[in-house]
C-alpha positions in Angstrom: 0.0 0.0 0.0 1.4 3.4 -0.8 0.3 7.1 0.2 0.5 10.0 -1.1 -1.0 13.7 -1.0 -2.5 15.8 -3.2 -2.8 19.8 -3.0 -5.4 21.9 -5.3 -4.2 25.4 -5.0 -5.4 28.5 -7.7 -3.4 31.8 -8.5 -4.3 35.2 -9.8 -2.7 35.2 -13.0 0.2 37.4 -12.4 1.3 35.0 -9.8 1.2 32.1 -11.8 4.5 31.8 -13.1 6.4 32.9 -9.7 4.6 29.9 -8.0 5.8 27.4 -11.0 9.7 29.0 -10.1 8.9 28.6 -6.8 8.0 24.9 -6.8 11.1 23.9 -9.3 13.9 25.9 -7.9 13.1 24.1 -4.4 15.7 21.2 -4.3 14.1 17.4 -3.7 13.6 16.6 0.1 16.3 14.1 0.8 14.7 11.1 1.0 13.0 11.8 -2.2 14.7 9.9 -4.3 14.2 6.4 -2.9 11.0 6.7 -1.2 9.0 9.4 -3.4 7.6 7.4 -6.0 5.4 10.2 -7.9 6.1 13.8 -7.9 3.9 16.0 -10.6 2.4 19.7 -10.9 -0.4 19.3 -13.0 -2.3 22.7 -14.3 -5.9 22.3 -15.2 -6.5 22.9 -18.8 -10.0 24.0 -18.2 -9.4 26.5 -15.3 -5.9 28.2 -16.6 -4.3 28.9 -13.1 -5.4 25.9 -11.2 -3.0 23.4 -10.1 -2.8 20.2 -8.6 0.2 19.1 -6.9 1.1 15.1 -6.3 3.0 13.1 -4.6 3.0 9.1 -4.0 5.3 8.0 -1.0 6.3 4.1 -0.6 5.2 4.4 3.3 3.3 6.8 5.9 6.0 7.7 7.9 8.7 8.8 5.2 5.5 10.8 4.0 4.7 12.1 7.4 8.8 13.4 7.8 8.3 14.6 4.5 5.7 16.7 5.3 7.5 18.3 8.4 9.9 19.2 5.7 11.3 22.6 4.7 10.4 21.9 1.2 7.0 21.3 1.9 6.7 24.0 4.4 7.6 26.3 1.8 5.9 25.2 -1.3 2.8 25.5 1.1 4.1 28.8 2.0 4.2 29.8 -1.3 0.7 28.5 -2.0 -0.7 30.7 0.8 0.9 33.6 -0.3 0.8 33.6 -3.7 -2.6 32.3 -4.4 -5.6 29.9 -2.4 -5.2 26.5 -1.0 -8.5 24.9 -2.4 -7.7 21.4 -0.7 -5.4 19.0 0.9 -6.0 15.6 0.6 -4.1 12.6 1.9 -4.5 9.2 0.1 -3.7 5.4 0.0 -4.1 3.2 -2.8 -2.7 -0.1 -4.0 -1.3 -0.4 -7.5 -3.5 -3.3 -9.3 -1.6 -5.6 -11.3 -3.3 -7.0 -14.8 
């Protein structure tokens, strides 16, 4: 079983593209690498300005450091300040094999 978060956030257009500098120039949380399985910003086509942000971690507690993180801390930061948290979700799921 994995878990994994996902964040719904919307932007005023002139803050649109500091938030996208914002969440690449951050560097990867350490532990990324080996226990981050899924890491995407995904803008919705249909409402310009709207973004979802995912992640997929292999267990709860590397996603629970993860999310005391400075990385974290500061993309949400940026989020707050830059635009509207619309939701935070946390989620499990098992992959299905065919």
């Amino acid at each position: 079983m994995q878990v994994g978060i996902q964040v719904l956030s919307k932007f005023p257009p002139e803050n649109r593209r500091e938030f996208i500098r914002s969440f690449n120039i951050l560097p990867q949380f350490d532990g990324c690498g080996k226990n981050c399985s899924f890491c995407r910003l995904f803008e919705d086509v249909g409402e310009l300005n709207s973004f979802l942000w995912v992640e997929y971690w292999r267990n709860e507690n590397v996603m629970e450091e993860y999310l005391q993180s400075n990385r974290f801390k500061t993309i949400l930061g940026a989020i707050e300040t830059l635009g509207e948290l619309i939701h935070f979700n946390k989620v499990q799921f098992q992959n299905i094999q065919q």
